[in-house]
N, C-alpha and C positions, 0 to 999 in steps of 0.2 A: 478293500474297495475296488470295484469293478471301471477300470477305465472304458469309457463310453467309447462306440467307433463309429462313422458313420462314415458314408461314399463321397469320393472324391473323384470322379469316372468311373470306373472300374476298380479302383483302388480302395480299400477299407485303410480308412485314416484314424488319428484318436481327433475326439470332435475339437476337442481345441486347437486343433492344426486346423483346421481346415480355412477358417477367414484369412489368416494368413496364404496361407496358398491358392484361394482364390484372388486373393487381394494380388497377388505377385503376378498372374495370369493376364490380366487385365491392365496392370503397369506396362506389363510386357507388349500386347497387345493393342495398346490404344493409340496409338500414331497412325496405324493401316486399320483403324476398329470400322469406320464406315465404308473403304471401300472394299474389306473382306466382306463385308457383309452384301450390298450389291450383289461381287463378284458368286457368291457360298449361296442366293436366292433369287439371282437372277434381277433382284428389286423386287422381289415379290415381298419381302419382307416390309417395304412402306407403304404398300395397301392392306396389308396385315396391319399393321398400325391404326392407319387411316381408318378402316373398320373399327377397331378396338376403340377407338375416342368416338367417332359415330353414334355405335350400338350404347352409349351411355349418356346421352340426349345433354351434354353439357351445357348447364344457364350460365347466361353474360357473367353473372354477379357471383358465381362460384369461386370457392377458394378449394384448391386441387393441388393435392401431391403428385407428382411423377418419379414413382421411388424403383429404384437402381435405374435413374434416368439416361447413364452412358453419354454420349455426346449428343442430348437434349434436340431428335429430331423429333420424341413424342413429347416432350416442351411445347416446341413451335407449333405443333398442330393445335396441342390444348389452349395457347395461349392465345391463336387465331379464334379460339368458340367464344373467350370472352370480350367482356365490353370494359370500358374503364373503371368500373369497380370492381372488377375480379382479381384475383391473382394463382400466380401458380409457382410454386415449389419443387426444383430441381433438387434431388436426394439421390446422394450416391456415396457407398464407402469410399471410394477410390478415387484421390483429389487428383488424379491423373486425367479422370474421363471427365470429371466436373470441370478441370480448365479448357479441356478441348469443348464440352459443350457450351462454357460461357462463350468461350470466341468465338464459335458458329454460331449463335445466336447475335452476339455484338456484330458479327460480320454481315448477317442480314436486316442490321437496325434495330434488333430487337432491345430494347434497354430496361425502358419501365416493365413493373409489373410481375417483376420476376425474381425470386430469390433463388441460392445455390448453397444448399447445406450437406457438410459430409457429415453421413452417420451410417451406424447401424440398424439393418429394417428391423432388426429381434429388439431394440433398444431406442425406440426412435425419439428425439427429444424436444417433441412438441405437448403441447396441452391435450388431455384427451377431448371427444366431440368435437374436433376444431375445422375438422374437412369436410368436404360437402362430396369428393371422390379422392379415391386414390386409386391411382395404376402404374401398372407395373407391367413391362414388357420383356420377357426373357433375360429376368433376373431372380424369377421365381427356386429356381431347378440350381442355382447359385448357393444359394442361402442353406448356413450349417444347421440351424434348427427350424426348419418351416415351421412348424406348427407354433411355435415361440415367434415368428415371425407374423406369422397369422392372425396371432394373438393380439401380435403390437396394433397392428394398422387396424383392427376391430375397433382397439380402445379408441385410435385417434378422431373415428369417423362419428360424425354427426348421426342423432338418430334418423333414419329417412333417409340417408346416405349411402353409396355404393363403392365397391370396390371393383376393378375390372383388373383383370391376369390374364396378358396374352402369352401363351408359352409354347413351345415347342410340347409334342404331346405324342399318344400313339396312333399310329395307321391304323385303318380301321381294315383296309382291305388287303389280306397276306399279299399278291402277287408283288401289291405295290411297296408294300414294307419292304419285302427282299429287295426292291430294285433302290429302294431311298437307301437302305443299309448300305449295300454295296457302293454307291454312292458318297454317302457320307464316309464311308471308313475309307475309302482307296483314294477319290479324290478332295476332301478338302484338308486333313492334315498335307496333303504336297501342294496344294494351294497358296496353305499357310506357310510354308517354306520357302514359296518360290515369291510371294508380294513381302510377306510380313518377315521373313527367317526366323521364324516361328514354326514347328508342324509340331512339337510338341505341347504347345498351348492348344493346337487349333484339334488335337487328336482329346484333351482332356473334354473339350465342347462339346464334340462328337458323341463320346462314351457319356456324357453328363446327361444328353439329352434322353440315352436309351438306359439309364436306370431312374427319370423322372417318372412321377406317379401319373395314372391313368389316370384321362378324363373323369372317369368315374372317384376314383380313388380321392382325386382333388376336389372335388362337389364333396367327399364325403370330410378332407379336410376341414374345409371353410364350416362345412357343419356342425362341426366340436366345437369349433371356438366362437359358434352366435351366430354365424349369417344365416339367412333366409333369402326362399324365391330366389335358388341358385339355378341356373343352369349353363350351358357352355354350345359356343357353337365350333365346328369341327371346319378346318380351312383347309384345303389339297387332301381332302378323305385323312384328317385327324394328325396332319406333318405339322399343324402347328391346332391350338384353341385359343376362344377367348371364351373366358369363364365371365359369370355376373353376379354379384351376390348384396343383400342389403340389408345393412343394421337396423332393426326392426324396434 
């Protein structure tokens, strides 16, 4: 029998290491996880967001996954689109980032309306059809089996329902690729060193984001496992996308 491997950065892992050692990344990481993030996008990363819930025209009365939700600041936006019959669902493997996002939620009033389940996205353990959306923010490029992953949040979703994935993606334009590379690789693992004392978490982020699937390649994802009327729109010429796609 042929042990399976699959990327963990740059690193070829066997696939069943790998939740585990993202799972450890992010324990690691989640005490400085929003103000790395700031600091690593300038805050460009929460109008990235803010777009991503937008572009999916979310109704009052929707019930919404936010899966590998982190410290739940695309919670508080989704939970701002509804009205008092909606809800939305905080899902994240790592009970680490789940309690830092219940506190920042609790700590802005946020109470009703809102659950916080730890699970796996390839395993998720809700009823199928039960969502009206699910999204997912830069937890995509994360996950040991996307396509199993894929698969999961297909089944969960309502017919007529969508899914949105905003993720770190590829440049479209070289000059600027070489300049974000340079960028990423030289300054944010010493970034991560010098806020979090972390650069080895923050160097595996890095490499993660530059062996995730192309725009195209992701449209061609979602397309195996059922979606339709995908497309994706490209943010800083392709340094991040949001994808759209719907169970038909």
């Amino acid at each position: 029998m042929i042990n399976k491997k699959t990327d963990f950065g740059y690193e070829k892992i066997l696939l069943e290491e790998k939740t585990n050692r993202v799972y450890e990344v992010f324990s690691s990481v989640s005490d400085e996880y929003d103000l790395m993030n700031d600091l690593m996008s300038f805050g460009v990363h929460r109008l990235w967001k803010r777009f991503a819930v937008n572009i999916g025209g979310i109704r009052k009365n929707s019930r919404v996954l936010d899966l590998a939700s982190g410290t739940c600041d695309l919670t508080k936006l989704v939970y701002e689109k509804l009205g008092k019959d909606g809800h939305v669902i905080s899902c994240d493997i790592n009970e680490n980032m789940l309690y830092h996002g219940r506190d920042n939620l609790i700590n802005r009033g946020v109470i009703k309306g809102i659950d916080y389940v730890r699970a796996n996205a390839e395993n998720l353990p809700f009823k199928d059809n039960s969502f009206d959306y699910i999204i997912i923010a830069f937890g995509l490029r994360n996950m040991t089996d996307k396509n199993t992953a894929l698969e999961s949040m297909y089944k969960k979703l309502k017919y007529g329902s969508q899914l949105i994935i905003l993720e770190f993606s590829k440049v479209t334009i070289p000059f600027i690729d070489k300049l974000y590379e340079k960028y990423a690789f030289n300054f944010i693992p010493k970034l991560g060193k010098a806020v979090a004392n972390d650069e080895k978490s923050y160097r595996y982020l890095v490499e993660s984001i530059r062996v995730h699937p192309s725009q195209k390649k992701l449209v061609s994802m979602m397309d195996e496992v059922g979606f339709k009327n995908i497309k994706y729109y490209n943010l800083l010429s392709g340094i991040a996308a949001v994808h759209q796609g719907y169970k038909i």
